[in-house]
GULO-60647 format. One record per residue (C-alpha): x negated, z, y; residue in one letter. Coordinates in steps of 0.2 Angstrom, whole numbers, plus 5000, padded with zeros to 4 digits. Example, Ala and Ser with C-alpha at 12.3 -4.5 7.8 and 13.67 -1.06 7.14 Angstrom:
BEGIN
<east 4938, up 5039, north 4978, r A>;
<east 4932, up 5036, north 4995, r S>;
//
This chain:
BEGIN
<east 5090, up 5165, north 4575, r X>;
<east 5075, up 5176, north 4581, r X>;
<east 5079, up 5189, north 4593, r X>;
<east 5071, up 5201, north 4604, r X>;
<east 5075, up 5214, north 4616, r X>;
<east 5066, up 5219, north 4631, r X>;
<east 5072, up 5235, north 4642, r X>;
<east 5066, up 5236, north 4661, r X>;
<east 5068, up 5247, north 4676, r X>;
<east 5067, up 5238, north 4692, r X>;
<east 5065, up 5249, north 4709, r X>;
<east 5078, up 5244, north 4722, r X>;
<east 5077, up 5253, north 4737, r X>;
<east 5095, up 5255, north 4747, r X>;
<east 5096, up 5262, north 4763, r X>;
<east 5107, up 5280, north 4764, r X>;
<east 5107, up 5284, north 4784, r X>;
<east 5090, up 5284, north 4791, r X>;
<east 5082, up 5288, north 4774, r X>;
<east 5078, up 5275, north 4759, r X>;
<east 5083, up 5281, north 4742, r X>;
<east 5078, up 5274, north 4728, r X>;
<east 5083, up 5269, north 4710, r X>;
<east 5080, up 5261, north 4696, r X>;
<east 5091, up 5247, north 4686, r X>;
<east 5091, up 5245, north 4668, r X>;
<east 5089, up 5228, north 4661, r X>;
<east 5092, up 5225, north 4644, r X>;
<east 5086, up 5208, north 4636, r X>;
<east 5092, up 5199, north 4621, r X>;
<east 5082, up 5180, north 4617, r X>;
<east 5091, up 5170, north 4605, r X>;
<east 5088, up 5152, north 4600, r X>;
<east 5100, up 5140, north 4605, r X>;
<east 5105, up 5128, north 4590, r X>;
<east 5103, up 5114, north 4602, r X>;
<east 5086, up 5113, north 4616, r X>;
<east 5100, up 5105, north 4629, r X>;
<east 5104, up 5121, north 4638, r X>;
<east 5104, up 5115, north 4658, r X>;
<east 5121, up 5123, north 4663, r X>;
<east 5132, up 5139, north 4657, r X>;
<east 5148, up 5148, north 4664, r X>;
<east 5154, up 5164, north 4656, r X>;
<east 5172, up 5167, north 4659, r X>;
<east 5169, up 5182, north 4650, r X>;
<east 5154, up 5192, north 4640, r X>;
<east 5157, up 5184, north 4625, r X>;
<east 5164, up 5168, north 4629, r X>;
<east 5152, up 5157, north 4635, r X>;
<east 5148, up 5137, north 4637, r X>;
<east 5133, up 5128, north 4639, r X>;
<east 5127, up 5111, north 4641, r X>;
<east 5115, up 5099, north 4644, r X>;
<east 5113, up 5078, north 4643, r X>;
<east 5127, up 5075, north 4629, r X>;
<east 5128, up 5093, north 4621, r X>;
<east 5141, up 5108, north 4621, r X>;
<east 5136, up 5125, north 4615, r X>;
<east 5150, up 5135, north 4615, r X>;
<east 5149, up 5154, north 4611, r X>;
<east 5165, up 5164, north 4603, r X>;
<east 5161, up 5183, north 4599, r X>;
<east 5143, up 5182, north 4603, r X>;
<east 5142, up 5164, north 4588, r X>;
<east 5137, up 5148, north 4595, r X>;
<east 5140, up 5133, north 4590, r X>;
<east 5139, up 5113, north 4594, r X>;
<east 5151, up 5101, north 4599, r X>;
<east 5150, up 5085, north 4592, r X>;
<east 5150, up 5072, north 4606, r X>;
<east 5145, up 5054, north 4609, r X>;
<east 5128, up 5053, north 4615, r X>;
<east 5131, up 5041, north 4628, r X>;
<east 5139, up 5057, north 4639, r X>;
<east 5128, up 5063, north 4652, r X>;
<east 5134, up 5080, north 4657, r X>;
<east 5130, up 5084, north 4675, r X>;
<east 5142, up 5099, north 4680, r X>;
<east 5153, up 5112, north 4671, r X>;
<east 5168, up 5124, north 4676, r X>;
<east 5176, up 5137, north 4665, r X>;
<east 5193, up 5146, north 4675, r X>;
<east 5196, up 5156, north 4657, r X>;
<east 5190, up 5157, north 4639, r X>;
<east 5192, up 5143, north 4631, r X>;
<east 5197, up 5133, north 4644, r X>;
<east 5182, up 5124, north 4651, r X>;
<east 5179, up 5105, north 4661, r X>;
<east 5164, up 5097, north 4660, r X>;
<east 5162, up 5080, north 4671, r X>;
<east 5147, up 5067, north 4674, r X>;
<east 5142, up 5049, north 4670, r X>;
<east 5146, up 5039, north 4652, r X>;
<east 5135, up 5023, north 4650, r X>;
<east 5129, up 5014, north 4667, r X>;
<east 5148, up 5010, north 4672, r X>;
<east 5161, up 5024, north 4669, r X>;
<east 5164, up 5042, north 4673, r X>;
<east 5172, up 5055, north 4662, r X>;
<east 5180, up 5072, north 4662, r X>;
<east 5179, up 5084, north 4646, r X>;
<east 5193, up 5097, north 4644, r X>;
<east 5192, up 5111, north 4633, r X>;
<east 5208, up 5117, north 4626, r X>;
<east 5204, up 5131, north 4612, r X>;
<east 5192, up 5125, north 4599, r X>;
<east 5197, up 5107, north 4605, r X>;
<east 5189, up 5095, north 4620, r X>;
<east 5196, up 5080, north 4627, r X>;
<east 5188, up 5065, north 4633, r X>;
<east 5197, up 5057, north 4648, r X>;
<east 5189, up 5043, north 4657, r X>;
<east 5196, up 5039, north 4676, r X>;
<east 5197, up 5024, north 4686, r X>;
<east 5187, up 5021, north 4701, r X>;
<east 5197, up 5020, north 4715, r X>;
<east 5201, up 4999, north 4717, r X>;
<east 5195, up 4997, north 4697, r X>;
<east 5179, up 4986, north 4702, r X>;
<east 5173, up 4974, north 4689, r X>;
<east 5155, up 4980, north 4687, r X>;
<east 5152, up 4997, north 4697, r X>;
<east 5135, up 5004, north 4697, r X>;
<east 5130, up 5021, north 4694, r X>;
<east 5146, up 5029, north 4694, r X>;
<east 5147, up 5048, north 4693, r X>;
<east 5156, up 5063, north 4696, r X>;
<east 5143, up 5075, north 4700, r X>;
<east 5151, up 5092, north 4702, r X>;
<east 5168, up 5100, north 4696, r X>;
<east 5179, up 5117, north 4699, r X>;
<east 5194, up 5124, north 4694, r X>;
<east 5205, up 5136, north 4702, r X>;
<east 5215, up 5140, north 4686, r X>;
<east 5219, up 5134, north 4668, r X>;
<east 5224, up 5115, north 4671, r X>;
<east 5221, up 5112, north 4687, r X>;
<east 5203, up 5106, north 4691, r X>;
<east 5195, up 5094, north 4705, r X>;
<east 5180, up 5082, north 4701, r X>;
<east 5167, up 5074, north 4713, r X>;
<east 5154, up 5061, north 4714, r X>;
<east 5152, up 5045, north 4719, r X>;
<east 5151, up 5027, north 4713, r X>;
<east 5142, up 5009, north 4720, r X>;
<east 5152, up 4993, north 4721, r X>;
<east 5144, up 4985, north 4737, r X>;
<east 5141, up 4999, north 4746, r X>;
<east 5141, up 5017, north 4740, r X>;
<east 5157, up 5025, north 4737, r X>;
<east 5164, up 5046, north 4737, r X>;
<east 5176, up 5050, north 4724, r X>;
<east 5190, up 5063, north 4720, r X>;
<east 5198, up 5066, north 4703, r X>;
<east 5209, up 5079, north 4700, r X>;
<east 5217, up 5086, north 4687, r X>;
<east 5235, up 5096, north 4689, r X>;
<east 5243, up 5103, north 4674, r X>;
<east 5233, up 5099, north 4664, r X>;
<east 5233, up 5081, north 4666, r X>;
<east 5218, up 5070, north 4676, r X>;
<east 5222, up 5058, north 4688, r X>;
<east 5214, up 5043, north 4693, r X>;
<east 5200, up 5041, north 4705, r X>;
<east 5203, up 5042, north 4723, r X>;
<east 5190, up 5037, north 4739, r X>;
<east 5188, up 5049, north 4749, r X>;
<east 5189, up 5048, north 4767, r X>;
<east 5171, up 5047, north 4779, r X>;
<east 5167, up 5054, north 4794, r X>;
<east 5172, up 5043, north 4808, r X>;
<east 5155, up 5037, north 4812, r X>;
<east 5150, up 5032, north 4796, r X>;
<east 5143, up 5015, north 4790, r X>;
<east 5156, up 5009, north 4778, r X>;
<east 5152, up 4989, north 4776, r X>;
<east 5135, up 4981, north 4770, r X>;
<east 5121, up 4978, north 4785, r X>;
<east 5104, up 4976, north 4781, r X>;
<east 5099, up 4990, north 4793, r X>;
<east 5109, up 5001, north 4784, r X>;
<east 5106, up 4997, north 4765, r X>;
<east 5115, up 5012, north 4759, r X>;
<east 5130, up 5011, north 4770, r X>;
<east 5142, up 5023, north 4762, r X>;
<east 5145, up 5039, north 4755, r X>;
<east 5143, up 5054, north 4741, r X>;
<east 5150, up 5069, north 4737, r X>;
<east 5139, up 5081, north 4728, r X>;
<east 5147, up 5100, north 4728, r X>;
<east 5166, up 5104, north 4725, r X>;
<east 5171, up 5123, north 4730, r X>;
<east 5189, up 5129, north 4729, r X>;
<east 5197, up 5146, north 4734, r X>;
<east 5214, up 5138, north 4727, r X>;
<east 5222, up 5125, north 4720, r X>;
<east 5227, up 5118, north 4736, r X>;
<east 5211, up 5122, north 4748, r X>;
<east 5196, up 5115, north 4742, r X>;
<east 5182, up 5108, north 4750, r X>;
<east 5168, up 5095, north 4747, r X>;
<east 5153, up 5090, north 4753, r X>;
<east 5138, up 5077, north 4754, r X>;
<east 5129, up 5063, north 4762, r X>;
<east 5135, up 5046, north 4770, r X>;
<east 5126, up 5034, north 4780, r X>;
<east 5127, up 5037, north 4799, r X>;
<east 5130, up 5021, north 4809, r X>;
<east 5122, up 5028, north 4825, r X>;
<east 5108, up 5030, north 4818, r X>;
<east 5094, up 5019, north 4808, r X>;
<east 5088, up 5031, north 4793, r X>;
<east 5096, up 5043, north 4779, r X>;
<east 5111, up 5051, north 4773, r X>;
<east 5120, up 5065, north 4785, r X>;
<east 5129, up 5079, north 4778, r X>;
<east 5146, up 5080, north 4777, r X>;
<east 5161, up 5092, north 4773, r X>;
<east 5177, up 5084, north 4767, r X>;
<east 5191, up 5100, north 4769, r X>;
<east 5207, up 5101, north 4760, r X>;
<east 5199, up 5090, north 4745, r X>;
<east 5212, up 5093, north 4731, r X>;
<east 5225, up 5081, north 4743, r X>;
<east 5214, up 5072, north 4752, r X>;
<east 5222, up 5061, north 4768, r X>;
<east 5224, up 5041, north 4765, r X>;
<east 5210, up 5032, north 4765, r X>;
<east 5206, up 5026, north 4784, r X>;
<east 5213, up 5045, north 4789, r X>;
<east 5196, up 5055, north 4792, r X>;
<east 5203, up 5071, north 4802, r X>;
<east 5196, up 5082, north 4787, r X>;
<east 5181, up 5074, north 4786, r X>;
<east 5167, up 5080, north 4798, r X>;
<east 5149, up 5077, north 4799, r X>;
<east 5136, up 5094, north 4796, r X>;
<east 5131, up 5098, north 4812, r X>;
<east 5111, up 5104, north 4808, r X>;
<east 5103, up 5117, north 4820, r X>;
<east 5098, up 5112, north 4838, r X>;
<east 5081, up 5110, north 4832, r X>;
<east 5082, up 5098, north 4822, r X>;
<east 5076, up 5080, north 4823, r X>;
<east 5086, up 5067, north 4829, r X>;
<east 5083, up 5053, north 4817, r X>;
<east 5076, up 5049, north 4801, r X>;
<east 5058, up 5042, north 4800, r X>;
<east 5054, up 5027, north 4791, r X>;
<east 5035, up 5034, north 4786, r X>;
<east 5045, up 5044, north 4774, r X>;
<east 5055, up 5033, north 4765, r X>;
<east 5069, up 5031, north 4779, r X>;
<east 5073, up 5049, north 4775, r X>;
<east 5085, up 5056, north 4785, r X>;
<east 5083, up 5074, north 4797, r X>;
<east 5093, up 5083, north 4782, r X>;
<east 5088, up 5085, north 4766, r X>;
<east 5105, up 5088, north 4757, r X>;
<east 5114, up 5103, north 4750, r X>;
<east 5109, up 5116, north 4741, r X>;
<east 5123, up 5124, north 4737, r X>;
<east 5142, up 5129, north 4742, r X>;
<east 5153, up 5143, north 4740, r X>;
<east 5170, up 5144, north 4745, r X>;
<east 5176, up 5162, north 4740, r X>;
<east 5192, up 5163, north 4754, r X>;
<east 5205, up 5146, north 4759, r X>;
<east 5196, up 5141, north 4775, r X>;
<east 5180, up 5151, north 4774, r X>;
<east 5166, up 5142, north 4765, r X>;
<east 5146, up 5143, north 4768, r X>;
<east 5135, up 5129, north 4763, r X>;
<east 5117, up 5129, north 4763, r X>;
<east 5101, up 5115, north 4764, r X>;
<east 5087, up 5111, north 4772, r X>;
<east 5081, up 5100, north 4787, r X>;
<east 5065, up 5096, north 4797, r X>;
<east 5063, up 5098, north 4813, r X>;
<east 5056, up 5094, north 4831, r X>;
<east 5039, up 5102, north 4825, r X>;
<east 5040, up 5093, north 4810, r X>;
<east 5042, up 5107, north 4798, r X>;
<east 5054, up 5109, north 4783, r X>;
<east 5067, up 5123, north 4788, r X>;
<east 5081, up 5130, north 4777, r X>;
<east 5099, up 5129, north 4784, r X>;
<east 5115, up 5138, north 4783, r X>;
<east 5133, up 5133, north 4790, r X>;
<east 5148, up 5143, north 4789, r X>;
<east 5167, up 5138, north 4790, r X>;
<east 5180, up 5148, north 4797, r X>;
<east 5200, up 5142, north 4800, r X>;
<east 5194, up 5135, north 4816, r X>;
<east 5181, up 5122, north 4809, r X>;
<east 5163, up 5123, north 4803, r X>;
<east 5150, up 5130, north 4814, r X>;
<east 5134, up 5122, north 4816, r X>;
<east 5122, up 5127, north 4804, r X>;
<east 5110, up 5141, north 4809, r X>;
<east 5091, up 5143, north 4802, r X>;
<east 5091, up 5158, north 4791, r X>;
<east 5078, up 5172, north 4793, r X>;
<east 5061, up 5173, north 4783, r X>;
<east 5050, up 5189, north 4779, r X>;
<east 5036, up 5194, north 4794, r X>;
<east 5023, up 5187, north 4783, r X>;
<east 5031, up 5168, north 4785, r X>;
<east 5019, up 5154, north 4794, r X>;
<east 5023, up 5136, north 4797, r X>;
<east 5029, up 5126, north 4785, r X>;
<east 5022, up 5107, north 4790, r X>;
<east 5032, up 5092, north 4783, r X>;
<east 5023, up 5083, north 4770, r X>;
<east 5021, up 5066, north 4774, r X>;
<east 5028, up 5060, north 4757, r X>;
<east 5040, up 5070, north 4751, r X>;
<east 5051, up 5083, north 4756, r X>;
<east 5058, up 5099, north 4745, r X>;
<east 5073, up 5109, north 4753, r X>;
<east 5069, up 5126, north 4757, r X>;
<east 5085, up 5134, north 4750, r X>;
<east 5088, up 5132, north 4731, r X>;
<east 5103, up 5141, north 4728, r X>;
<east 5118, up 5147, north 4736, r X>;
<east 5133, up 5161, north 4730, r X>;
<east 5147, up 5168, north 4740, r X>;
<east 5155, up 5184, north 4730, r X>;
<east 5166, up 5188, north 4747, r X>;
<east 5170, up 5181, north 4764, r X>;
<east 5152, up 5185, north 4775, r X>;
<east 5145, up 5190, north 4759, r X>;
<east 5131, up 5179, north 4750, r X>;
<east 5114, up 5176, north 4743, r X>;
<east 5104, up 5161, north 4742, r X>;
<east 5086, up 5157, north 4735, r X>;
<east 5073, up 5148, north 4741, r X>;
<east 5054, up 5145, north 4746, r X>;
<east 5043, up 5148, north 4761, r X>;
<east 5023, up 5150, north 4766, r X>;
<east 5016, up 5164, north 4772, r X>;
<east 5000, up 5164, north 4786, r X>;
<east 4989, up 5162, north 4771, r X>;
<east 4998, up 5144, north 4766, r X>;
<east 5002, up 5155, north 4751, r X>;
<east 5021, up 5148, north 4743, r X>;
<east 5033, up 5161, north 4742, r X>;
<east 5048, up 5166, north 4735, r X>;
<east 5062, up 5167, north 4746, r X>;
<east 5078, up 5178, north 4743, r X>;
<east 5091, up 5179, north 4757, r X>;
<east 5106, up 5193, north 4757, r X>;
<east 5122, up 5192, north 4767, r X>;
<east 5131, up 5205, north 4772, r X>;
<east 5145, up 5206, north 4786, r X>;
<east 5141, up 5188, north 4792, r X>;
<east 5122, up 5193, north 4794, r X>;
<east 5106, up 5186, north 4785, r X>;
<east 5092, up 5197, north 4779, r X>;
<east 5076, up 5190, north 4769, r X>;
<east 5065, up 5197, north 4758, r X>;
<east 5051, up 5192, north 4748, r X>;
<east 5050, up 5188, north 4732, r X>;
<east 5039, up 5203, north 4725, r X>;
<east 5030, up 5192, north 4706, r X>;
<east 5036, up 5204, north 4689, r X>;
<east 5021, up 5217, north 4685, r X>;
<east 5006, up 5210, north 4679, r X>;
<east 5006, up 5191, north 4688, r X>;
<east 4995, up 5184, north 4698, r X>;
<east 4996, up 5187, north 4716, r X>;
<east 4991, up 5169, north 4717, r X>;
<east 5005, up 5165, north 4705, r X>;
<east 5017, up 5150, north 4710, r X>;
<east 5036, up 5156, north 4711, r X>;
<east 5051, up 5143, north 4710, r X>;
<east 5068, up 5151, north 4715, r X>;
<east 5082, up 5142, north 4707, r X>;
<east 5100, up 5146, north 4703, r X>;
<east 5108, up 5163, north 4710, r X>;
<east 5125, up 5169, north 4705, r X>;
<east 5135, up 5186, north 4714, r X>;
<east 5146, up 5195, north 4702, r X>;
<east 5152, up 5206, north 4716, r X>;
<east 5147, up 5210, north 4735, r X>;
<east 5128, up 5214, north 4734, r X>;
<east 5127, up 5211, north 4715, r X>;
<east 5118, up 5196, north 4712, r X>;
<east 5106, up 5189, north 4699, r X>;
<east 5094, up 5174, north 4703, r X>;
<east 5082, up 5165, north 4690, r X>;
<east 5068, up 5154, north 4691, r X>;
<east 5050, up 5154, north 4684, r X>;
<east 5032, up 5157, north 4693, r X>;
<east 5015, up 5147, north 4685, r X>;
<east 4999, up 5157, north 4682, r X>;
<east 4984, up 5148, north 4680, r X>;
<east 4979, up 5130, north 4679, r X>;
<east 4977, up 5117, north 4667, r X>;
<east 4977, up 5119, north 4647, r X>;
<east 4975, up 5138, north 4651, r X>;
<east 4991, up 5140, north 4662, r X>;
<east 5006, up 5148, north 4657, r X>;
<east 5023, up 5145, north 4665, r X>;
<east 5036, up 5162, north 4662, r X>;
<east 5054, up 5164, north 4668, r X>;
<east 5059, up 5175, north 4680, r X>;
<east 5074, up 5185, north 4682, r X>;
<east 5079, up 5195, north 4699, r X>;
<east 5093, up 5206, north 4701, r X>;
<east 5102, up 5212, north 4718, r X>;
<east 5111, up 5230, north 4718, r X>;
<east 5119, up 5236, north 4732, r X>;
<east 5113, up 5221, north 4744, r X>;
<east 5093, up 5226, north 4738, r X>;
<east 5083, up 5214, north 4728, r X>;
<east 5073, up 5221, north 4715, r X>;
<east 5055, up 5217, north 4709, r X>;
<east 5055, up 5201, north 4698, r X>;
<east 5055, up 5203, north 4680, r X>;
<east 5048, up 5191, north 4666, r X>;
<east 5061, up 5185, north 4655, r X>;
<east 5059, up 5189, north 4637, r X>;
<east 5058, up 5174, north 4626, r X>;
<east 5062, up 5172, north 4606, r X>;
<east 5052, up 5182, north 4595, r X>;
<east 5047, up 5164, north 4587, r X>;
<east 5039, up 5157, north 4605, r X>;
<east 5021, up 5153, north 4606, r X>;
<east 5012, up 5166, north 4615, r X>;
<east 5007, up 5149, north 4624, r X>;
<east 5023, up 5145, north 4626, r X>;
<east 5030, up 5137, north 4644, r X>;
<east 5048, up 5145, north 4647, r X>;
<east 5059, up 5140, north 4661, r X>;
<east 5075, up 5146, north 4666, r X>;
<east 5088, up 5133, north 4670, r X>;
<east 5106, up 5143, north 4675, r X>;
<east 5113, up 5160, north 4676, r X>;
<east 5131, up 5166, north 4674, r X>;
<east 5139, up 5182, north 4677, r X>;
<east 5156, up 5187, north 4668, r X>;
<east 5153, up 5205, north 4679, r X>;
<east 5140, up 5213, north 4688, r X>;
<east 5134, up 5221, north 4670, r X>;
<east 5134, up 5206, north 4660, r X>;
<east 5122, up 5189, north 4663, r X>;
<east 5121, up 5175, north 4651, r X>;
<east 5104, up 5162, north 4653, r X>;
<east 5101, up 5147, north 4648, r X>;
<east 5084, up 5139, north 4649, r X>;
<east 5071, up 5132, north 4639, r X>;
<east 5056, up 5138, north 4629, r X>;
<east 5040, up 5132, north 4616, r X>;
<east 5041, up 5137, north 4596, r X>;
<east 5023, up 5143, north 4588, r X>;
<east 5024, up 5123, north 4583, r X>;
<east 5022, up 5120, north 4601, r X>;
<east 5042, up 5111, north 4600, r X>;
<east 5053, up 5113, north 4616, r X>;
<east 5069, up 5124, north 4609, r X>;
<east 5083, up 5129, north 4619, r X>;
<east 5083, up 5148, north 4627, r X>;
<east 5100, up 5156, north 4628, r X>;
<east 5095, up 5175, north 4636, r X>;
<east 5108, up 5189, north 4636, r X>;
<east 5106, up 5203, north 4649, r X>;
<east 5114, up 5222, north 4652, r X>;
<east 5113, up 5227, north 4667, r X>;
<east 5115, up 5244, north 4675, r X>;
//
């Protein structure tokens, strides 16, 4: 529909020797409207073949066309996987009591419903939460389902064909029968990474019976062939830094120590890093990072912040993790996005960059013309290649009727992140108009697609689909 082009250079200063050079990298916009406002997810397998979807819709792009996929609206999408064009899975909840599996073949998709592992009569809030291929056919599913006490699932597809549900095994300490002093006895998988077909691992929260409060973080190695039920050698508890608190308080909603997990990237069999947040003995909100290698997963370390960072107190209600996003283009080489304060209590945005195993933050410096007291939200971050990422989000300026909310785009060359840069929205936005940015996906280091979200001059919410050139 409407269309318009924006062209930027961002300076990213790289370090040559002891002297910093700098250059400029050309950023290329093209705003369309999607034909659907459900954009909340995309993967690009290649420039011109990409998927999006969001609630119970499927945008599918072929040659740079999209077009929507008819499904039932009881279908609530929560993740999406595409290994290859035109082979895409999507995976998430259907009603209140089954989960499902879409499977793209060509032009076609399939629905395919698994049973929960034991097929309860009357589950509650099943779903499978995250899902990732390792090729064309061969795909693992996770998530989670409640029937008594709250239970981790595995579905995997081989071949082309889904299996049913299987329970994955907990860590051995975990609460796994109902006690009223642990009312969510149990355990979730959330995130699903593979390097292979046959080394994948997972990852969530379960119930920890030493202690009173919360879900602990888990890693559940060698996911795609899980040991029998009972077996938990693969299944380990997240070790969080040494500064973390010891238990959950009951103040805050019987909240655990650790806030959950921000993202997972397994780019090598046996080397995977994860990343969340956690509160610790000073009772501050802290990001976290762990790293696995062959020999086991490492306690999780407190990445850096910027100079300018101050404390960060816990609120007394709520808690948001730190980190937002998490992407691994190599072994030892990611990004992640997040949040922090300055001394002035200021938020901030947070990028991270890895490189050889070692963390290095940098501030998020707000696109030209925002307000230096502008609110930035980091979200998803996605790494073509070592150094080469692109992170999205959105920053607020102003308040009330008067306040504008823009997305926000930030590119990484050579290990450096850029200035942000206002995304460009369809010529037929409001100049009023609230955009937000939802998911970014890069088919190569030169060629994005994001999906998000944006307001018509009729003030309707239509749905963003944002092209981008990058040089």
């Amino acid at each position: 529909m409407a269309t318009v082009a924006a062209i930027c250079l961002v300076a990213v200063a790289t370090a040559s020797d002891s002297h910093a050079q700098t250059h400029a990298v050309r950023v290329v916009q093209k705003a369309v409207e999607a034909p659907r406002p459900a954009t909340v997810q995309v993967a690009c397998p290649t420039a011109t073949s990409c998927v999006s979807v969001g609630g119970s819709a499927v945008l599918v792009e072929r040659g740079g066309k999209w077009r929507v996929v008819a499904l039932s609206k009881s279908l609530n999408i929560l993740s999406l996987a595409c290994p290859s064009a035109g082979k895409c899975v999507a995976s998430g909840r259907e009603g209140e009591r089954r989960v499902f599996v879409l499977t793209q073949i060509g032009r076609k998709w399939g629905l395919t419903v698994p049973a929960l592992p034991g097929n309860p009569a009357d589950p509650s809030f099943p779903a499978l939460r995250s899902v990732t291929c390792t090729s064309r056919g061969n795909c693992v599913a996770v998530g989670y389902y409640e029937f008594a006490v709250q239970t981790p699932v595995l579905v995997k597809e081989r071949n082309g064909t889904w299996g049913d549900g299987a329970e994955a095994p907990l860590p051995a300490n975990a609460a796994t029968s109902p006690d009223p002093d642990h009312p969510n006895a149990g355990g979730f998988l959330a995130l699903v990474s593979c390097s292979s077909g046959v080394d994948c691992t997972a990852a969530g929260g379960y119930t920890n019976k030493d202690a009173q409060y919360g879900h602990y973080g888990w890693f559940l190695r060698d996911a795609a062939n899980p040991p029998p039920v009972g077996e938990t050698q693969d299944a380990v508890m997240a070790q969080l830094p040494a500064d973390a608190a010891t238990v959950g308080d009951p103040e805050r909603a019987g909240s655990s120590p650790f806030f959950g997990f921000a993202g997972m990237s397994c780019p090598l069999g046996g080397y995977c890093t994860a990343a969340g947040g956690y509160v610790d003995t000073h009772d501050d909100e802290r990001g976290v990072i762990f790293t696995e290698t062959p020999s086991g997963w490492a306690r999780g370390i407190t990445p850096p912040l910027p100079t300018n960072a101050g404390r960060n107190p816990a609120s007394p209600n709520e808690f948001e993790n730190p980190l937002a996003s998490l992407s691994c283009a190599a072994t030892a080489n990611c990004a992640a996005t997040g949040w922090y304060v300055d001394r002035s209590e200021q938020r901030r945005g947070l990028l991270l960059s890895e490189a050889h195993g070692k963390w290095k933050a940098t501030e998020l410096v707000l696109p030209v013309g925002a307000a230096r007291d502008a609110i930035p939200i980091l979200g998803p971050v996605t790494c073509a290649s070592r150094g080469n990422c692109v992170a999205i989000g959105d920053y607020a300026s102003g308040v009330g009727s008067g306040g504008r909310t823009y997305g926000l785009i930030v590119v990484e060359r050579a290990g450096t992140w850029g200035r942000g840069i206002k995304a460009a929205p369809p010529a037929n936005a409001s100049k009023a108009s609230h955009t937000f940015l939802n998911s970014v996906s890069c088919a190569s280091a030169r060629t994005c697609t994001i999906v998000g979200d944006y307001q018509d001059r009729s003030g309707r919410t239509r749905g963003l689909i944002l092209n981008l050139r990058l040089s």
